[in-house]
Structure formats: structure tokens, C-alpha cells
N, C-alpha and C positions, 0 to 999 in steps of 0.2 A: 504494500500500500504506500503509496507516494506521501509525502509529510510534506503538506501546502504551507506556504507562507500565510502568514496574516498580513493586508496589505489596507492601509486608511487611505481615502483620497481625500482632499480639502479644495472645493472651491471658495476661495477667499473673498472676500466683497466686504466694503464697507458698509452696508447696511445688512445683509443675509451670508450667510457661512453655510454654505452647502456639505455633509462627510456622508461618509458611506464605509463600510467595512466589510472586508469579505474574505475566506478562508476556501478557496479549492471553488469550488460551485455556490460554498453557503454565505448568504446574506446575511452579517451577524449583527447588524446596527447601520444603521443610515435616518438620516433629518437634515433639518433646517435650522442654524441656529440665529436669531435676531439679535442683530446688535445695539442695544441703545444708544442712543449717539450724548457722546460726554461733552464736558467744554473743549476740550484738548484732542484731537487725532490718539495720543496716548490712550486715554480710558479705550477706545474703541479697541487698539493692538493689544488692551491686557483681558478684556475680554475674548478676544480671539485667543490670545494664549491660553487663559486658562479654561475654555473649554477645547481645546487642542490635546491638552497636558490631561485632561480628564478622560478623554478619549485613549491616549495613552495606555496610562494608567489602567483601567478597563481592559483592553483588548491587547496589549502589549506587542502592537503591529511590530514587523522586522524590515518591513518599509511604508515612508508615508508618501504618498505621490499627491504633489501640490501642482492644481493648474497655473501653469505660466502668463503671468499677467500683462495686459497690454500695455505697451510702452506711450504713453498718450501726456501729452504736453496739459494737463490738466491736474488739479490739486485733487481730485475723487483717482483718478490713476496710481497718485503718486503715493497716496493714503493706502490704494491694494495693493500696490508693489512692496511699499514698508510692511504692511501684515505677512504677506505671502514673505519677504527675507525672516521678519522675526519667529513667524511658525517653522522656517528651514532652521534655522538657529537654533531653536530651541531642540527642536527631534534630534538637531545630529549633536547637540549637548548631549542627550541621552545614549548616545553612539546606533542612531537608527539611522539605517537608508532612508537619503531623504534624494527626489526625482522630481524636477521640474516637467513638467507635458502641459505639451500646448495644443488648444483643442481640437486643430485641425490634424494632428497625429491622432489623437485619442479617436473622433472621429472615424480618421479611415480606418484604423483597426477595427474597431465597435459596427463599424457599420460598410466598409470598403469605401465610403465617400469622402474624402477630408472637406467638402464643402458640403455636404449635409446640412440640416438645422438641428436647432436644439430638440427639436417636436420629434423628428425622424430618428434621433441616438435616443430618446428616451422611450420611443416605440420600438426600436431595437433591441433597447435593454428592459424592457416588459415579457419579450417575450423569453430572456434567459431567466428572469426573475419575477415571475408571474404572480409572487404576492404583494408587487408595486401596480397592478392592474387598477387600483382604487384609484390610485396618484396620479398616474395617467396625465397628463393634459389633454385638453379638447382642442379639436384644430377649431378656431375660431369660424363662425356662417362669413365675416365679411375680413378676408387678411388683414385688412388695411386698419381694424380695430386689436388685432395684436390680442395675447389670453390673456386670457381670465387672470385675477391679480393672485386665486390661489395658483393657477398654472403657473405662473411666473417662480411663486416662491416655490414651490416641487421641483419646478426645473433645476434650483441650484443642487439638488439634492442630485439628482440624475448627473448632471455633469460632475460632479464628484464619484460618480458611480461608473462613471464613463472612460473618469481618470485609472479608478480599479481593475475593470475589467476588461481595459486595451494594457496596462501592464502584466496582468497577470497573460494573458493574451502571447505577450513579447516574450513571456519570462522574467524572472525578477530581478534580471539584469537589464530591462528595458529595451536593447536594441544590439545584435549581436556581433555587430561590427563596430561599434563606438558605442559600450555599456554603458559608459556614463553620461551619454548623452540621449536624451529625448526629446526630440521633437524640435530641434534650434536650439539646447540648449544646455552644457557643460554641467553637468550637476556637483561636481567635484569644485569647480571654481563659478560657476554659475557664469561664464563667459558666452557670449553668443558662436552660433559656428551654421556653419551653411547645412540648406535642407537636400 
């Protein structure tokens, strides 16, 4: 019998904190967590820490794969970029595999499409994990009004789930020509590097 990894995915965001956690096939914990927003950037990164560290803690992942956030000239960016470095930080304090992946890898693994939507990898991954069928999004009657505000918040959930289940996918070394790199990105130095 094969001994799976426990692998946490984290999509990071300044308002919703998407994880997921999973072991071989089994689904062992996945949410949404809400952040309240403090006077300072800070309150919001110690709340992400410390339901990160509790996550931890819990399920004692042997890697955590955080989605790679977008590099965007804007202070709500630069807020998820500092989250996503301080949760890297923190897991490889604990001496955990820690893997940047960026959506459009997670994507084509999860689904063979790296331009996919978020609606389509979370239909994807419904049907590997079929007791998220509740959670589901609904494709909207008119595109142009975009889901539902609870589809929205599930979504983060799924693309944490997405980060999971295209690592575990790769293997737990992510990519088997450049291990420590997934998807653009140096996981060892966190350095960019061509796709």
C-alpha cells in the first residue's frame, strides 16, 4: 500500500482564505476562511497565519502548496503577495514543503486546460470529490452578472483544492524536470523562471 502525502493548498486573499487538504484520494478538511479587515495590513497576515498554523497543527501536511499570486501594481496585490510570502515563511519554519503554483498550471493539470475558469476546475474537481456537489457553483442564467456571492466564496475553496490535487497529480515533487519549480516559479528561492 502506497503511504500518500498529506498535502494543504492555501489560496491566499485579502478578504477570503481558501484550504483544502487531502491524503491519496481522501478529502480531509477544506473551507473558506474570512478575514476581518484590521486597521493595519498586519492584523489581516496574522490572521492568515494563525489559521494556517492551525491547519498545520491539525493535519500535519508534509507539503503546503500556496497559489502564486499576481504580481499587480496595486496595494490589495501587494497585501496577497505579503500573506502568500508570510504563510511560505512560516510552513518552511516548521521544515514543511512549501510550492508556489500558479493557476494556470494547477489548471491544466486539474483539468488539461491552463485557460479554463474557475467554474470549469471546480466542476472538474466535483467530480473527483463528489461530496463538494452541494458547493458547487451555478453557472450564472446571464454571464455578464458573474455568481452568486456564495459561489464566489466556495470558489476560493476549490482553487485551493485545485492547488492539491494538480500537485498530488505531479507528484510531491511538483514537476519532474525542475522539482522545485511550479508553474513560473523557484520554490526554493521563490525566483521567477520561464514556462
Amino acid at each position: 500500500m502506497t503511504n500518500h502525502p498529506t498535502i494543504l493548498g492555501i489560496d491566499p486573499g485579502s478578504r477570503f482564505m481558501g484550504f483544502a487538504v487531502i491524503r491519496g484520494h481522501e478529502l480531509l478538511d477544506y473551507g473558506v476562511h474570512t478575514m476581518r479587515n484590521g486597521r493595519r495590513p498586519y492584523d489581516v497576515m496574522g490572521q492568515a497565519r494563525a489559521r494556517v498554523l492551525d491547519l498545520i497543527r491539525r493535519h500535519t501536511p508534509s507539503v503546503v502548496a500556496i497559489e502564486e499570486p499576481m504580481l499587480l501594481p496595486t496595494k490589495r496585490a501587494a497585501l496577497i503577495s505579503a500573506i502568500g510570502q508570510e504563510l511560505h515563511e512560516r510552513a518552511r519554519e516548521l521544515g514543511i514543503r512549501v510550492v508556489e503554483f500558479s493557476p494556470m498550471k494547477a489548471r491544466k493539470v486539474v483539468m488539461g486546460n491552463p485557460r479554463g475558469t474557475k467554474m470549469e476546475t471546480a466542476e472538474a474537481l466535483v467530480k473527483r470529490y463528489g461530496e463538494l456537489r452541494s458547493l458547487q457553483p451555478k453557472r450564472p442564467a446571464r454571464a455578464v452578472l458573474g455568481p452568486s456571492d456564495k459561489d464566489r466564496y466556495w470558489l476560493h475553496m476549490f482553487d485551493a483544492l485545485a492547488l492539491t490535487a494538480a500537485l498530488q497529480s505531479l507528484g510531491e515533487e511538483g514537476d519532474s524536470d525542475h522539482p522545485d519549480r511550479v508553474g513560473g516559479v523557484n520554490s526554493v528561492d521563490g525566483s521567477r523562471w520561464g514556462v
